[in-house]
Each structure stands twice: as C-alpha cells, then as structure tokens.
GUROMAR-345825 format. One line per field, with one value per atom (N, C-alpha, C, CB): residue number from 1; x, y, z; atom name. Coordinates in nm, 3 decimals. Glycine has a CB too. Example, Ala and Ser with C-alpha at 12.3 -4.5 7.8 and 13.67 -1.06 7.14 Angstrom:
<recs>
k 1	1	1	1	2	2	2	2
u 1.319	1.230	1.320	1.131	1.285	1.367	1.290	1.408
v -0.569	-0.450	-0.330	-0.447	-0.225	-0.106	0.003	-0.060
w 0.780	0.780	0.780	0.905	0.708	0.714	0.787	0.572
a N	CA	C	CB	N	CA	C	CB
</recs>
This chain:
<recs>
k 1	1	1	1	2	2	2	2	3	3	3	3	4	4	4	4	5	5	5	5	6	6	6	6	7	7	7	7	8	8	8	8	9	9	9	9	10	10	10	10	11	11	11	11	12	12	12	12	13	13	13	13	14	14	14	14	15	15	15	15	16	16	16	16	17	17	17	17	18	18	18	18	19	19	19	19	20	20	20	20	21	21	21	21	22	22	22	22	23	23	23	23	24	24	24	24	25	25	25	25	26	26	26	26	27	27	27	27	28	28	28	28	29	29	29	29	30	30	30	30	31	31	31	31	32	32	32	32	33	33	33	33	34	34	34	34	35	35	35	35	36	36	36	36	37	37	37	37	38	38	38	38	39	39	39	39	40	40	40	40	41	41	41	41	42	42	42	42	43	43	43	43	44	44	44	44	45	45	45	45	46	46	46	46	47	47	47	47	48	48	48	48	49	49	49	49	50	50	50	50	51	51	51	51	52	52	52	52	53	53	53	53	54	54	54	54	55	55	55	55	56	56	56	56	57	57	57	57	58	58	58	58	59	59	59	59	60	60	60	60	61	61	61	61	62	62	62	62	63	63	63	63	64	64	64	64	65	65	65	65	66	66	66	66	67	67	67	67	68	68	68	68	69	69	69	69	70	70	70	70	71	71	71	71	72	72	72	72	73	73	73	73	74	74	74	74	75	75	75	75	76	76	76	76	77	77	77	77	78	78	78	78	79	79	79	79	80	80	80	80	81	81	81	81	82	82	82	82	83	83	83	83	84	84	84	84	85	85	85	85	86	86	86	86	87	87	87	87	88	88	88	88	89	89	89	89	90	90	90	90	91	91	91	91	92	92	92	92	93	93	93	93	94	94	94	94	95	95	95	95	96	96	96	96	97	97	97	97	98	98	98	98	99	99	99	99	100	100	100	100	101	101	101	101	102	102	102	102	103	103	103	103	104	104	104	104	105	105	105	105	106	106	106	106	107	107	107	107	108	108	108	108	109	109	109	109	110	110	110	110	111	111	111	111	112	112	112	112	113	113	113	113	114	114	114	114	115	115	115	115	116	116	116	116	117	117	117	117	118	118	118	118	119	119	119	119	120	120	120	120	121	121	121	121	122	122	122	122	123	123	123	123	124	124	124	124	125	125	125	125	126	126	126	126	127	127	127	127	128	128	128	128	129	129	129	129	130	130	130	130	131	131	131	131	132	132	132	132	133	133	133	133	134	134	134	134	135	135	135	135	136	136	136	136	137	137	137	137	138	138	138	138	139	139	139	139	140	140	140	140	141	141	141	141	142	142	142	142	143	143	143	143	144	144	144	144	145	145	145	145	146	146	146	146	147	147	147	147	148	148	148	148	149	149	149	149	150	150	150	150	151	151	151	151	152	152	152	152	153	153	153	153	154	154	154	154	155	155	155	155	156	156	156	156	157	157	157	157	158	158	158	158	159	159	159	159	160	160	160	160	161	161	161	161	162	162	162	162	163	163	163	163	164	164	164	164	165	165	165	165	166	166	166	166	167	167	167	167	168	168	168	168	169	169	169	169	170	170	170	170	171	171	171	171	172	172	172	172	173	173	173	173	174	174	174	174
u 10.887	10.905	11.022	10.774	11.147	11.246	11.199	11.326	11.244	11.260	11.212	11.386	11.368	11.365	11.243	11.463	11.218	11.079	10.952	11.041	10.946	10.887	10.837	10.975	10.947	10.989	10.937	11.111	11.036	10.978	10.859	10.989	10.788	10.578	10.511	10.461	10.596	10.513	10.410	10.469	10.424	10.309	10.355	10.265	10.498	10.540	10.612	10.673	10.630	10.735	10.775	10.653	10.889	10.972	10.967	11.162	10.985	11.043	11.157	11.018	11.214	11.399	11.444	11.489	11.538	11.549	11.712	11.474	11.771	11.932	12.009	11.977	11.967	11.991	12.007	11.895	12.081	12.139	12.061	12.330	12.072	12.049	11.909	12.130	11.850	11.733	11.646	11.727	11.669	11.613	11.606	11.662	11.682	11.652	11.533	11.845	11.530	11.462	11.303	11.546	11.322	11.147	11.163	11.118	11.255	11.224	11.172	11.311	11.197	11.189	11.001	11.331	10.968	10.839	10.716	10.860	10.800	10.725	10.696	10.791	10.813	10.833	10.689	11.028	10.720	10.603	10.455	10.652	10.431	10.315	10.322	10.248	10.343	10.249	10.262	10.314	10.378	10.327	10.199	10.473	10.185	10.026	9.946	10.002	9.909	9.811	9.792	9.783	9.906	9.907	9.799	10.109	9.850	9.785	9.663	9.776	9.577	9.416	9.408	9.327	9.511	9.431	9.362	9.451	9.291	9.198	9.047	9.250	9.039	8.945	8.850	8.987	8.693	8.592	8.576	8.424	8.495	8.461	8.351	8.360	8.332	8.231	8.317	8.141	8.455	8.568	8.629	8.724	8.662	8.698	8.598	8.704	8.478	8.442	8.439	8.325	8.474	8.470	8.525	8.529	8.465	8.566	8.629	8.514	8.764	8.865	8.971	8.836	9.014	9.104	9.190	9.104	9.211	9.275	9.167	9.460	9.165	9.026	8.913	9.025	8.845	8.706	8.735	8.588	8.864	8.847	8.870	8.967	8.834	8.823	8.920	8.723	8.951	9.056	9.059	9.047	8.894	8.876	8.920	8.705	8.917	8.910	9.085	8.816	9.136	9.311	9.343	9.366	9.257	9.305	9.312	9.282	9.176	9.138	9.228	9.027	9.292	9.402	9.513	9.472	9.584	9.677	9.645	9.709	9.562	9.543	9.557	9.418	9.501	9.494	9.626	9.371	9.713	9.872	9.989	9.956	9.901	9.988	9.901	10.013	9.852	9.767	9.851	9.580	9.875	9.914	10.081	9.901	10.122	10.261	10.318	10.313	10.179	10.170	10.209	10.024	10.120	10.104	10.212	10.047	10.266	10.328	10.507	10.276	10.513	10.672	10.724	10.715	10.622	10.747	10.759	10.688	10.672	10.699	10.837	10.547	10.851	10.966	11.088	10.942	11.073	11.171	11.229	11.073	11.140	11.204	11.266	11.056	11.274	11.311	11.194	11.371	11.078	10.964	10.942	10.809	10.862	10.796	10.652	10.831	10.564	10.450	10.380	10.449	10.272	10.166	10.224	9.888	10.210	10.213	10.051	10.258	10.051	9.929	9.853	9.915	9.935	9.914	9.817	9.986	9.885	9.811	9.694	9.960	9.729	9.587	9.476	9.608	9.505	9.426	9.411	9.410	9.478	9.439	9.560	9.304	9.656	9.689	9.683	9.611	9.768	9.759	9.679	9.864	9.634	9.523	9.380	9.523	9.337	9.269	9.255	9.338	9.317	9.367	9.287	9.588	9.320	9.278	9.175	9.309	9.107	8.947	8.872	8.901	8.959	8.852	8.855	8.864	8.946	8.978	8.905	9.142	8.858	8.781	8.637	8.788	8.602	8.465	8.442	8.386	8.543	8.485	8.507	8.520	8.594	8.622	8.485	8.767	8.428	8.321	8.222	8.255	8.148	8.062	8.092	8.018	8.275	8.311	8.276	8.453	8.246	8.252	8.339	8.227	8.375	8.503	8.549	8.467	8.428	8.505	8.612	8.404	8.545	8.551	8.721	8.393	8.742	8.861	8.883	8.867	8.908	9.024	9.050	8.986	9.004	9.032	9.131	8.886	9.071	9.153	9.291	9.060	9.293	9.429	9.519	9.422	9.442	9.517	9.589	9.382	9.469	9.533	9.603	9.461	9.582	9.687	9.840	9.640	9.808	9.949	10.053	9.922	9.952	10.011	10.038	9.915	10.002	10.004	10.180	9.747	10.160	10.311	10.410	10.332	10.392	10.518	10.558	10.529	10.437	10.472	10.568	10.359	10.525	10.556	10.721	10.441	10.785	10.897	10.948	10.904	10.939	10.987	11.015	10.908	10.942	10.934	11.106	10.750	11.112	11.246	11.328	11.279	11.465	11.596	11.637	11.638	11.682	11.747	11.836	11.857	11.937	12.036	11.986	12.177	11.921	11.833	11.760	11.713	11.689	11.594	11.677	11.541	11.802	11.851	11.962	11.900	11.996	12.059	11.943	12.119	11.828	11.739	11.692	11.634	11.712	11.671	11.544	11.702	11.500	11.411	11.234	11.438	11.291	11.210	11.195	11.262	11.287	11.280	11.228	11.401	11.264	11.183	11.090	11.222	10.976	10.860	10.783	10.867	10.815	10.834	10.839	10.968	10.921	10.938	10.801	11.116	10.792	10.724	10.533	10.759	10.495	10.435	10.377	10.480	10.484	10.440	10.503	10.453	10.618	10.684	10.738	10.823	10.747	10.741	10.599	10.836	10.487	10.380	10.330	10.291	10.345	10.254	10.294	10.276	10.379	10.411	10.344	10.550	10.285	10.283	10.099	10.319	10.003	9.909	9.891	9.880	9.995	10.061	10.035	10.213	10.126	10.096	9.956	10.208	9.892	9.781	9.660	9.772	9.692	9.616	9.633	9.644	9.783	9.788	9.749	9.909	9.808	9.781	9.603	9.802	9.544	9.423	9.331	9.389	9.410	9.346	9.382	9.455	9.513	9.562	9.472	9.641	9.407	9.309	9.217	9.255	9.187	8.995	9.035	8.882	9.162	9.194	9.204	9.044	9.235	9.212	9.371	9.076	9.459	9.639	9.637	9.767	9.561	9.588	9.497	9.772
v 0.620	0.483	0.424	0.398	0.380	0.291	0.178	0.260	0.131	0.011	-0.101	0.001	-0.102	-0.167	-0.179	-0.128	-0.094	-0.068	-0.143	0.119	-0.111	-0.199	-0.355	-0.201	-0.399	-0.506	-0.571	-0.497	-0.490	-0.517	-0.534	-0.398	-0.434	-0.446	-0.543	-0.303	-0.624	-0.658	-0.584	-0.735	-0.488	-0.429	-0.440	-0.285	-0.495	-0.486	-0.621	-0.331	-0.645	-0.782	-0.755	-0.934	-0.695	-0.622	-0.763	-0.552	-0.743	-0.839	-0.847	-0.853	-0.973	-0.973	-1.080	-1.058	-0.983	-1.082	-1.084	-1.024	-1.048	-1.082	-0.997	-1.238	-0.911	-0.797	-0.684	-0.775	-0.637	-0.530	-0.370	-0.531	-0.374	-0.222	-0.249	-0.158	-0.345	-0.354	-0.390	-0.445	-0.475	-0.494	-0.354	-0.598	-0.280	-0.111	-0.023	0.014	-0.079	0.053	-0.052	0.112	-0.201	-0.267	-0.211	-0.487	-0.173	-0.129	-0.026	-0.121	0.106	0.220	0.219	0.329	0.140	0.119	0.072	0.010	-0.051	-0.062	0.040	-0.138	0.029	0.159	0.267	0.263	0.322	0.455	0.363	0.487	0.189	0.184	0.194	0.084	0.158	0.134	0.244	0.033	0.346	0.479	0.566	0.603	0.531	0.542	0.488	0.420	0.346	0.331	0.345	0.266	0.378	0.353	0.519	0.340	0.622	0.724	0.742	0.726	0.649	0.627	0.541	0.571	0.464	0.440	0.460	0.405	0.367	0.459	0.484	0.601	0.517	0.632	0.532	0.765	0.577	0.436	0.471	0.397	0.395	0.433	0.591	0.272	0.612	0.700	0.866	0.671	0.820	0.964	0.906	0.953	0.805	0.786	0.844	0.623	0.886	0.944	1.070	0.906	1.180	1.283	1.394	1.284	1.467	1.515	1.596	1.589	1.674	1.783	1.741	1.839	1.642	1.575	1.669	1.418	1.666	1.795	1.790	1.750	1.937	1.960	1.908	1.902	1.796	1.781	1.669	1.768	1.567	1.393	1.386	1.284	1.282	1.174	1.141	1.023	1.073	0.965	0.821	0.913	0.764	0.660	0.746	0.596	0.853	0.878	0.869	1.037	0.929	0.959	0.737	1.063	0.685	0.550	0.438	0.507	0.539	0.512	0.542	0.584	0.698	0.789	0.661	0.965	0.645	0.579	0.458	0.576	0.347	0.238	0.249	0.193	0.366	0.365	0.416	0.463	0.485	0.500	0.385	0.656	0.263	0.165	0.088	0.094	0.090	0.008	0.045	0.069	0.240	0.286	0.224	0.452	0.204	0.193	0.052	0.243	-0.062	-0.189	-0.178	-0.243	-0.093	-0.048	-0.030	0.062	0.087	0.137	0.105	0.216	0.000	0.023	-0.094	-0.009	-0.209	-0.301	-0.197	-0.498	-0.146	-0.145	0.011	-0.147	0.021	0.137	0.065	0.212	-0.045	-0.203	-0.221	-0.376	-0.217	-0.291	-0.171	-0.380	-0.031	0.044	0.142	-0.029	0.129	0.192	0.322	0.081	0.399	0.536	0.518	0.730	0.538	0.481	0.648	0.428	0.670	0.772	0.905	0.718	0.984	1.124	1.126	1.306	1.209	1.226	1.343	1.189	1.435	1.512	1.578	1.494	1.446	1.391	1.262	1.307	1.181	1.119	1.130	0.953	1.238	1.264	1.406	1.202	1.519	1.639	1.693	1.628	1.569	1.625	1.540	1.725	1.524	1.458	1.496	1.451	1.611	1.705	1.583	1.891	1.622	1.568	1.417	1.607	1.342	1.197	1.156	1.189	1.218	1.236	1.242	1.289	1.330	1.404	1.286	1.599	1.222	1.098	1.013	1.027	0.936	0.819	0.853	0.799	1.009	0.983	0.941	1.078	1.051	1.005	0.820	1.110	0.753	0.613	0.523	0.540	0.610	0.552	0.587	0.630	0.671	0.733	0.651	0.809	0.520	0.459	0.381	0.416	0.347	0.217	0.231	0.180	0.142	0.126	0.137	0.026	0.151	0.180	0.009	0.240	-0.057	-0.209	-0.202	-0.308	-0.184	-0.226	-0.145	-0.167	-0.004	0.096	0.007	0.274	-0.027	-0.101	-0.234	-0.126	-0.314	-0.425	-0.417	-0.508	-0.329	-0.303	-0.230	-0.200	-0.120	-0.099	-0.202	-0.049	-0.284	-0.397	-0.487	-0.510	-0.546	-0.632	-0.589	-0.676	-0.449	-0.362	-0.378	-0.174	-0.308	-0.321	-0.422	-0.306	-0.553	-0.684	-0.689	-0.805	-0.656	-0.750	-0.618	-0.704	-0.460	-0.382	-0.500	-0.194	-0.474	-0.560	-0.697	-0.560	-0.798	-0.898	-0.888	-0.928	-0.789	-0.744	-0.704	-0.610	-0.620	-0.552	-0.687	-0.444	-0.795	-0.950	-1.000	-1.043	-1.001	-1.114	-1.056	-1.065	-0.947	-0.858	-0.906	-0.694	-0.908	-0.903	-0.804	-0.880	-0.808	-0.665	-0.605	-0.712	-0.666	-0.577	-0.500	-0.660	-0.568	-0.496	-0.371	-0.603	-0.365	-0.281	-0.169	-0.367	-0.169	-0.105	-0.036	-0.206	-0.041	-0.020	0.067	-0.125	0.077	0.130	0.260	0.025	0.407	0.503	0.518	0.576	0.559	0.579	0.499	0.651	0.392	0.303	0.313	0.176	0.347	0.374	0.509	0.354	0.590	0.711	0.695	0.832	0.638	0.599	0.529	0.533	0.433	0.361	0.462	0.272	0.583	0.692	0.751	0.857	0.794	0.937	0.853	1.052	0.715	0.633	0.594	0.573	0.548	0.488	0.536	0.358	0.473	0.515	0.666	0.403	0.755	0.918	0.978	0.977	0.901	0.973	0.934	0.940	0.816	0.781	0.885	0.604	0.915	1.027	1.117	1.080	1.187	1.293	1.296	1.287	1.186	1.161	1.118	1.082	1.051	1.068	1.181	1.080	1.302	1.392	1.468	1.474	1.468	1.544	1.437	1.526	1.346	1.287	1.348	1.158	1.322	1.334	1.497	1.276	1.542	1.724	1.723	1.859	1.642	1.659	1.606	1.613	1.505	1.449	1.570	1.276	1.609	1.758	1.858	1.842	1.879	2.010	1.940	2.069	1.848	1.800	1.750	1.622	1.782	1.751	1.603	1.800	1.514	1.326	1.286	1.247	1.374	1.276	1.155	1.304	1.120	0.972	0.906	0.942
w -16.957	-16.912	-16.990	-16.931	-16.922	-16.961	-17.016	-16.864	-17.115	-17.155	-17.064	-17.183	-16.982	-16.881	-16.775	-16.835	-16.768	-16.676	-16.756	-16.660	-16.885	-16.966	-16.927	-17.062	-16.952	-16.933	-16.811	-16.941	-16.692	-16.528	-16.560	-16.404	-16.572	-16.521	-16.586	-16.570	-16.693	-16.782	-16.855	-16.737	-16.893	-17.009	-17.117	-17.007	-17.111	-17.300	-17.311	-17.364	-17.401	-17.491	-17.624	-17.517	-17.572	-17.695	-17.786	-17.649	-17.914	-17.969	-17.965	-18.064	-18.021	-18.034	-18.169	-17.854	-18.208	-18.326	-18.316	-18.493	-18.196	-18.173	-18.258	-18.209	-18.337	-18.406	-18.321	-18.496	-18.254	-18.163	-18.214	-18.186	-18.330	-18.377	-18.388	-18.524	-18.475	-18.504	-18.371	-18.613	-18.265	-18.180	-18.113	-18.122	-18.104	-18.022	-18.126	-18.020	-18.247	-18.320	-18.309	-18.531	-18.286	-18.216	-18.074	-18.202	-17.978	-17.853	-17.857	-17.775	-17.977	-17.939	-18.005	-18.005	-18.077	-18.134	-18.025	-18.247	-17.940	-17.794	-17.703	-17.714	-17.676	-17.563	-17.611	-17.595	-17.679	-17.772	-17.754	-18.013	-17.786	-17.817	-17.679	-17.904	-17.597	-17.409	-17.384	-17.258	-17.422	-17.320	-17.391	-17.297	-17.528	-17.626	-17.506	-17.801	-17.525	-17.425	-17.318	-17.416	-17.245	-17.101	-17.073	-17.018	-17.151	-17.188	-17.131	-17.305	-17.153	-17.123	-17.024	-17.240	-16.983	-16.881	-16.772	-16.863	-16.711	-16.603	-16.619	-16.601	-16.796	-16.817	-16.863	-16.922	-16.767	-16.873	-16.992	-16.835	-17.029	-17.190	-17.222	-17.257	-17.159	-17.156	-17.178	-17.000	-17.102	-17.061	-17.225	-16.859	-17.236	-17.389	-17.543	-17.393	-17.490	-17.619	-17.612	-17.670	-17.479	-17.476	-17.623	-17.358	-17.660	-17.766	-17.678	-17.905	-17.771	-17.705	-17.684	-17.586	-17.702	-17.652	-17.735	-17.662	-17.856	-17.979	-18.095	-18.065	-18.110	-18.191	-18.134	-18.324	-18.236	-18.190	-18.119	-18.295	-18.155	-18.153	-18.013	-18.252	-18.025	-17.834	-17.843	-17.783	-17.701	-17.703	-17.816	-17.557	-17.795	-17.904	-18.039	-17.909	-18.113	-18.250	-18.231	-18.313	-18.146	-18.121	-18.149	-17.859	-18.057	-18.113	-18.217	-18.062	-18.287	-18.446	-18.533	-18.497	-18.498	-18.588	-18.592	-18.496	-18.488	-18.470	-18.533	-18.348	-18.538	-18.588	-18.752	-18.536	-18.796	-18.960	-18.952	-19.057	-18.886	-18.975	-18.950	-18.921	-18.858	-18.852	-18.972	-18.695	-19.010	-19.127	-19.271	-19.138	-19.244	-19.364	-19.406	-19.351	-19.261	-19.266	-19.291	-19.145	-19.297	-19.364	-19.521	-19.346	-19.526	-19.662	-19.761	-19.657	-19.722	-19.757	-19.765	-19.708	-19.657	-19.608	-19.710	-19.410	-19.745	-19.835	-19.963	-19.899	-20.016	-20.119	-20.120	-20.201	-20.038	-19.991	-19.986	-19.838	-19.919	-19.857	-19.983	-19.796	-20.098	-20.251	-20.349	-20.357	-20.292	-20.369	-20.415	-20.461	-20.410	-20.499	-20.399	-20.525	-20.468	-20.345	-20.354	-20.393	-20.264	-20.212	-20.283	-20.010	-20.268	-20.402	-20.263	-20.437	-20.353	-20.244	-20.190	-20.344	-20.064	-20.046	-20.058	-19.954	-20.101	-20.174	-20.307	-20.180	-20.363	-20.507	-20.447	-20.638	-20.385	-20.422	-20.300	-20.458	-20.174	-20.147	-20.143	-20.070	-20.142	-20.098	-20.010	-20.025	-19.946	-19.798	-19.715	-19.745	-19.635	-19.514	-19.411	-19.468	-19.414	-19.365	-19.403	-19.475	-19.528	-19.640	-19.630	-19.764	-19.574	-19.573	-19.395	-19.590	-19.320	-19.227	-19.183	-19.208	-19.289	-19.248	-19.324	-19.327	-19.436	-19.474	-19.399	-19.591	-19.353	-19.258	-19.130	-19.229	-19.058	-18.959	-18.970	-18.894	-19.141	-19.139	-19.179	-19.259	-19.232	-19.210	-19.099	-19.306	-19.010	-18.862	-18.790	-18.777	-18.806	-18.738	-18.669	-18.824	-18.757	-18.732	-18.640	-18.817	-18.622	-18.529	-18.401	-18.522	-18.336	-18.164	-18.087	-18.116	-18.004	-17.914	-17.949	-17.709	-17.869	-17.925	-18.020	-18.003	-18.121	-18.251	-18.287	-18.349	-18.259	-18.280	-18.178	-18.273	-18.054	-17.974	-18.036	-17.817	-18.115	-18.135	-18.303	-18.122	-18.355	-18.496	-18.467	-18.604	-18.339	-18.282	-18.267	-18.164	-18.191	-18.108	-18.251	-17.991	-18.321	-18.458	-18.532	-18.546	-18.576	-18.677	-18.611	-18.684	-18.530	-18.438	-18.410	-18.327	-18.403	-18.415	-18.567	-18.358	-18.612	-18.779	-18.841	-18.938	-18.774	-18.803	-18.731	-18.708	-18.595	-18.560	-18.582	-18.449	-18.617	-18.721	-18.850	-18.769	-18.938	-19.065	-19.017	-19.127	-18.923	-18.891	-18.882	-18.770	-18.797	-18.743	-18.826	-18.678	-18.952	-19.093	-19.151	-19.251	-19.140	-19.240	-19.189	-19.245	-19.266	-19.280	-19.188	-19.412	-19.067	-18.952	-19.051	-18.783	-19.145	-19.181	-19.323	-19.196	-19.371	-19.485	-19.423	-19.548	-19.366	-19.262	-19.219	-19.123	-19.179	-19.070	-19.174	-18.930	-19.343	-19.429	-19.460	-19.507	-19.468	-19.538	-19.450	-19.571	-19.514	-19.466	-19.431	-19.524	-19.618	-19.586	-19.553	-19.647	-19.541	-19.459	-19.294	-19.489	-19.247	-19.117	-19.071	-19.070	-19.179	-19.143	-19.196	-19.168	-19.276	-19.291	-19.179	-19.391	-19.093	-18.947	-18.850	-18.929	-18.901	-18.724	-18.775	-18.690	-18.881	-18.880	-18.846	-19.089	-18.908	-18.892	-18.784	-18.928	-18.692	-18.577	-18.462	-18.584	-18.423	-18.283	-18.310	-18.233	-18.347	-18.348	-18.372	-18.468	-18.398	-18.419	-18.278	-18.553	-18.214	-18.107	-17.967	-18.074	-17.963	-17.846	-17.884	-17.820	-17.986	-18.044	-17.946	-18.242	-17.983	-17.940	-17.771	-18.028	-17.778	-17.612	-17.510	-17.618	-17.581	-17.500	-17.531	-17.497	-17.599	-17.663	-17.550	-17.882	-17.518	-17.406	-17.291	-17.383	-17.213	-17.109	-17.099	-17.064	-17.190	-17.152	-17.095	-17.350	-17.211	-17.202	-17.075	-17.311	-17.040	-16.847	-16.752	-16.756	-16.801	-16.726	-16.679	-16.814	-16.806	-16.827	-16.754	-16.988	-16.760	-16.684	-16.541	-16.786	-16.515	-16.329	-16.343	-16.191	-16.448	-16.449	-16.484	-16.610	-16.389	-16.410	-16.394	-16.303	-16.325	-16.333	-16.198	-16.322
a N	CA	C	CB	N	CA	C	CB	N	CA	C	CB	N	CA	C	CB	N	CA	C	CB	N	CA	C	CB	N	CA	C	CB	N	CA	C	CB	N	CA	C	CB	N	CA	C	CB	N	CA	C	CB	N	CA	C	CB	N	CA	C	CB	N	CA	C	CB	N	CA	C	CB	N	CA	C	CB	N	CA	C	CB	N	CA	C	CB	N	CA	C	CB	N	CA	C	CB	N	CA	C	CB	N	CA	C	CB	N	CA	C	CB	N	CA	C	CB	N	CA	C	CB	N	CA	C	CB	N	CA	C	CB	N	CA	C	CB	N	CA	C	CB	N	CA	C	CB	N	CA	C	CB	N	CA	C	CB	N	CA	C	CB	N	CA	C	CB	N	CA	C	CB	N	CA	C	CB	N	CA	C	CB	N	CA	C	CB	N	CA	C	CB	N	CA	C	CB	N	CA	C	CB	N	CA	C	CB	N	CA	C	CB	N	CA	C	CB	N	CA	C	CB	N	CA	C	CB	N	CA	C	CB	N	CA	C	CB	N	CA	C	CB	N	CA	C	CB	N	CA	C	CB	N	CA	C	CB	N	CA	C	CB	N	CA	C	CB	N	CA	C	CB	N	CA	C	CB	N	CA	C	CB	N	CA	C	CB	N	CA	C	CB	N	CA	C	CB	N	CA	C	CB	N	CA	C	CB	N	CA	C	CB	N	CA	C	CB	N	CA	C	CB	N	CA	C	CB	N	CA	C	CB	N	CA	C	CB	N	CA	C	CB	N	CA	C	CB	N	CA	C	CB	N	CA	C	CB	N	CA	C	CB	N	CA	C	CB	N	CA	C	CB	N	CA	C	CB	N	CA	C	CB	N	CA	C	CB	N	CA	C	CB	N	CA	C	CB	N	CA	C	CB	N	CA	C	CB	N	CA	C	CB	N	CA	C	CB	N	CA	C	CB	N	CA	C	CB	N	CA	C	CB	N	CA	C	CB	N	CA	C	CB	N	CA	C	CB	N	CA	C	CB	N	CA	C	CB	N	CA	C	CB	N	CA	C	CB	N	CA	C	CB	N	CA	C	CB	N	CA	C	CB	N	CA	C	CB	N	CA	C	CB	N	CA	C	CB	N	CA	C	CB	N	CA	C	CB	N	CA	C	CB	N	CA	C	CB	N	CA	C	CB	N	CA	C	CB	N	CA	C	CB	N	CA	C	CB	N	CA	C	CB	N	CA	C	CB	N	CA	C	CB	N	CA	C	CB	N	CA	C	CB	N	CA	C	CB	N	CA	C	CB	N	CA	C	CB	N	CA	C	CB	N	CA	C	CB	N	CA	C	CB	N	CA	C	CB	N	CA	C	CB	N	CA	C	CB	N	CA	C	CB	N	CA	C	CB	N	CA	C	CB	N	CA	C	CB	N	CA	C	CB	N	CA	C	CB	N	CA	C	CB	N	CA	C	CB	N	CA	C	CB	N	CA	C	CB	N	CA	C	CB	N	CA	C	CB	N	CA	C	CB	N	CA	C	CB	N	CA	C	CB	N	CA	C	CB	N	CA	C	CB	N	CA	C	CB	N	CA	C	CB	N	CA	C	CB	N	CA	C	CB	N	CA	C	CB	N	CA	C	CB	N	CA	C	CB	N	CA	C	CB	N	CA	C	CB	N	CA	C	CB	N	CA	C	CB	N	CA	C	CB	N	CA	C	CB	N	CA	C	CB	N	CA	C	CB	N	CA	C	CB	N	CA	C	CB	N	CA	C	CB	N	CA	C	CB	N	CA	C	CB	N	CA	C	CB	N	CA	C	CB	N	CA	C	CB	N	CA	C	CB	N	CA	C	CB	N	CA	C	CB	N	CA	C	CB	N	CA	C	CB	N	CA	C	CB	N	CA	C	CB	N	CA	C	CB	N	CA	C	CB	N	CA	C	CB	N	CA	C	CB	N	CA	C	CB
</recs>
C-alpha cells in the first residue's frame, strides 16, 4: 500500500511536521503500522487466538509482540537521542530470544481487549514521542533511527507477512 493510497482510504494520518526527510521516515512508520493491522483484518476474535500463526503465537500474541517493542523503543530511544547506549539484551536478559519468551509469559494473561488497546496507546504515545523531537536532530542521528527501523516500521512487516502467509495456509486471503 502507497502512501498515497494511505491517505486516499483514510486508514492512516501520517503525521507532518513540514520536515521533508523526517516527515517520510513518520510515513514510512505509518505506512508499516496499517499494513500491520490491516493484516488481520476480517478475522473475528476467535481466528485471532488461533496459535501458528509463527511458532506457537496467534495473531493477538503477534499484536502483543509488536506493542512491547514499541513500548521498548519509548524506552530506549531518548536516551540514545542524548548520546547514551540503552543495556544490551544480552546481558540483562539472556537474548532477545530470552527477552521475548519473558514479555510473552506476562502478556499471556491479557485479553484480546486488553493487547488491542495497549497496541493502540503504545503506538500513539511512539508517534507522539517521534512529533515532540527536533526533525533535524532526529534525522542527524544514526543510530537512533536504526533503533526506530529495527523497533518498529522494519519489524512490523516482518509480522506482516508471518500473518498474511498464515491466512494463506488456512485458505483466509482475505
């Protein structure tokens, strides 16, 4: 889905901060979140807890995943913004593997509600946080932006297709 197309259907509202470069790297963050959700649509809640989707997780756990690395990327990105490096995960959990397998078991208990609504706010509260910055500060800063790709809009395709493949396999394109 183009941008532009975006736009047309109304499913998205890029932000704009009149920043040319920076406004494309919030497009390319949109763009990624709706074709994330658009992903599921369709599917009731019931096709949303299926596991298999990859490995064991559902679509809801795939929207849980995603919500905690926009949470992480709250986290993590000013203090990247000011010069500092954020803990390896390595060291303080095991692994990003390791990091993972904890964050599902305390995602576990949530409700679909509950994982769609913390998606929804997290998500608002990243692209708030991106809005608040300086575009030319931001857009000077490497490795902040690759903390942002690998984070959010490069991870969300990633779950993207691990959906659609997965409606593929159960005959549910759309």
């Amino acid at each position: 889905m183009t941008l532009q197309l975006a736009m047309d259907n109304g499913t998205s509202n890029p932000a704009r901060t009149g920043h040319l470069r920076f406004d494309r790297l919030l497009a390319k963050l949109d763009v990624a979140w709706v074709a994330f959700n658009a992903s599921s649509a369709g599917l009731d809640d019931e096709e949303l807890l299926i596991p298999g989707v990859t490995g064991a997780w559902s679509v809801r756990d795939l929207i849980a995943h995603v919500a905690w690395w926009d949470a992480e990327a709250i986290v993590h990105l000013p203090p990247i913004l000011a010069g500092g490096t954020p803990p390896r995960y390595s060291v303080t959990y095991g692994g990003i593997d390791a990091f993972n397998a904890l964050m599902t078991k305390r995602k576990a208990t949530l409700t679909l509600d509950e994982v769609r609504h913390e998606s929804a706010v997290t998500h608002a509260q990243l692209v708030e946080y991106l809005i608040s910055l300086p575009p030319d500060e931001v857009m000077a800063h490497d490795r902040f932006k690759r903390r942002l790709r690998l984070d959010a809009y490069g991870h969300y395709p990633i779950h993207t297709a691990d959906i659609l493949a997965w409606r593929e396999r159960r005959g549910w394109s759309g």
